[in-house]
C-alpha positions as CSV (number, residue, x, y, z in Angstrom):
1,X,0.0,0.0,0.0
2,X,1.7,3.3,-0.9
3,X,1.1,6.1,1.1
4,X,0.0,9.6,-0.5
5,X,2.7,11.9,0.4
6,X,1.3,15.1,1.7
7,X,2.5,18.6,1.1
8,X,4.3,20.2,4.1
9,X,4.8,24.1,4.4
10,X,6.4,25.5,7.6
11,X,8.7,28.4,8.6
12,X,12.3,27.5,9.8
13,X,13.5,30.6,10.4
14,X,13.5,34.6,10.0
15,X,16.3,36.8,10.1
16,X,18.0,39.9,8.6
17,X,19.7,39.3,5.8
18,X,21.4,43.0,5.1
19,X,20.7,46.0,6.1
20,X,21.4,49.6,5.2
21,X,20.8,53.0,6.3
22,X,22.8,56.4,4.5
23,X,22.1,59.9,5.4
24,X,23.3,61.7,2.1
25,X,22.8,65.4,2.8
26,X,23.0,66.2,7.0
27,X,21.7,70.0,6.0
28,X,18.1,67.8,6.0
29,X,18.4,67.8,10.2
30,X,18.2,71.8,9.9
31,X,15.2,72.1,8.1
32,X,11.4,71.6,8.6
33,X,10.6,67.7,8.4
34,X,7.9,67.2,6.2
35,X,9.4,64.4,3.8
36,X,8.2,63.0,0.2
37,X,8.7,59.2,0.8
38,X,9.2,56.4,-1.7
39,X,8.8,53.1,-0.8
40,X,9.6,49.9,-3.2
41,X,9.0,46.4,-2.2
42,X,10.3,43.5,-4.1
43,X,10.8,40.0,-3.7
44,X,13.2,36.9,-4.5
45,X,13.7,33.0,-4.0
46,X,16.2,30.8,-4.2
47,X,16.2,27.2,-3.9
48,X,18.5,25.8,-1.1
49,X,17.8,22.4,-1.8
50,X,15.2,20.3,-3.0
51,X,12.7,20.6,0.2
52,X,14.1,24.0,1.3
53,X,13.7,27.8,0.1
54,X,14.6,31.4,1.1
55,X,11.8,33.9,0.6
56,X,13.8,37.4,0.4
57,X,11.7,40.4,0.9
58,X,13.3,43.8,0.4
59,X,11.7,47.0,1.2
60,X,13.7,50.6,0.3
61,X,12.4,53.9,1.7
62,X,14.1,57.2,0.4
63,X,12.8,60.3,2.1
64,X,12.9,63.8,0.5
65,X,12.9,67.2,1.9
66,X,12.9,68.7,-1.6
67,X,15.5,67.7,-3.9
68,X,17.7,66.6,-0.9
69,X,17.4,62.8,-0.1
70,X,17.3,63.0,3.6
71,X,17.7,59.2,4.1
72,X,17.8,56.0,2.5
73,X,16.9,52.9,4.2
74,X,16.8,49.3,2.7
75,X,16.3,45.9,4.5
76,X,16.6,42.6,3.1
77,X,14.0,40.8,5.4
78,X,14.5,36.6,5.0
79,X,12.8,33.2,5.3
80,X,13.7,30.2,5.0
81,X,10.8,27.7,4.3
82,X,10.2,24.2,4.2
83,X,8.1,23.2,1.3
84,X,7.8,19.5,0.3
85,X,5.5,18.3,-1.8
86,X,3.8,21.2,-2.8
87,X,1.7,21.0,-6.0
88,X,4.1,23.4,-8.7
89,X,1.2,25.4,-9.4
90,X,0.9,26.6,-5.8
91,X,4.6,27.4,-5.7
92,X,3.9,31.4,-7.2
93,X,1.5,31.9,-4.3
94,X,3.2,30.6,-1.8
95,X,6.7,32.4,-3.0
96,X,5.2,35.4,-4.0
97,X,2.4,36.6,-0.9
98,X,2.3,33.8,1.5
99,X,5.6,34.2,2.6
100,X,6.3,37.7,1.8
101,X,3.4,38.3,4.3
102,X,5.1,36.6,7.4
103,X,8.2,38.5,6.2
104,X,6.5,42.2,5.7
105,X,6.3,43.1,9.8
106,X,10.1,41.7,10.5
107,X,10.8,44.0,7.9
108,X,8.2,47.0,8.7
109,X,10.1,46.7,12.3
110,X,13.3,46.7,10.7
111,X,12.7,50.0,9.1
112,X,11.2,51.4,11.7
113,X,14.0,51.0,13.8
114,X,16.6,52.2,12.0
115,X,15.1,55.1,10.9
116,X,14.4,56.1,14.6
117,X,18.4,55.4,15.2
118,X,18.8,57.5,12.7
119,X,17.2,60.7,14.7
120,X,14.6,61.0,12.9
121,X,10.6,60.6,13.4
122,X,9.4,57.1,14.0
123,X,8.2,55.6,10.4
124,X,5.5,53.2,10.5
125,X,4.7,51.5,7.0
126,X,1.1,50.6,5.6
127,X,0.3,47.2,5.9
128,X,0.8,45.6,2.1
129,X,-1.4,43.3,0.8
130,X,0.1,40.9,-0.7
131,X,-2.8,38.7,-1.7
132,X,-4.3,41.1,-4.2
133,X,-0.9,42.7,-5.8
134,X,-0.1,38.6,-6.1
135,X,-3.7,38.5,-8.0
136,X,-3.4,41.5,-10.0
137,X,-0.2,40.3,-11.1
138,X,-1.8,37.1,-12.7
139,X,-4.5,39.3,-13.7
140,X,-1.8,41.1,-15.9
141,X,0.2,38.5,-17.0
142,X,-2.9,36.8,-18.3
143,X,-4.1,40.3,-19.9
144,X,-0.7,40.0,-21.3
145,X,-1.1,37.0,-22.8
146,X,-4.6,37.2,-24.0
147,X,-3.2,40.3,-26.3
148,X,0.1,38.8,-27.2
């Protein structure tokens, strides 16, 4: 009798995987703070081995006063995940927003933080859903598709 093998997803650990912080122009600290921020979120796998991935979830802030960059601040925020047996089709999803999603506070946090060491006001990003930019991406590539 052979035994159906069942797909396993769990989180094996979390951690920082580089972390920067620059303060470009220090004539920012001297004027009135009241910034133009940019924030970009991206994310990456890589296959450790055949049952094991890391989920990389970067998130860069640059804040403006003006045309002066008053700080940039990037974390790479990783994962690594077991995931045996998963169906190929569900591996987008999972690599894409269900992991990203444990990731995003780690990395919120991280931000936060370092931004706050450096002397200036706390920063507190938006929650991201990354469910529905996951979606809309499909939705896209399936737009794109449909008119190629």
């Amino acid at each position: 009798m052979s035994e159906e093998l069942q797909p396993q997803l769990g989180l094996e650990r979390i951690y920082t995987k580089d972390i920067s912080f620059e303060v470009p122009n220090t004539e920012v600290f001297t004027k009135q703070w009241q910034p133009e921020t940019d924030v970009s979120i991206s994310t990456s796998d890589n296959d450790l081995d055949e049952d094991y991935k890391e989920v990389v979830l970067t998130v860069s802030v640059t804040a403006k006063l003006g045309e002066s960059v008053a700080f940039i601040a990037e974390v790479q925020q990783a994962g690594i995940f077991l995931m045996r047996n998963i169906p190929e089709a569900d591996m987008p999803h999972l690599l894409q927003a269900y992991c990203p999603n444990i990731l995003f506070p780690y990395a919120r946090e991280a931000i936060s933080d370092i931004v706050t060491r450096g002397s200036f006001p706390q920063l507190l990003l938006a929650p991201v859903n990354f469910e529905q930019a996951f979606l809309q991406s499909q939705l896209e590539t399936q737009n794109d598709e449909g008119n190629a």
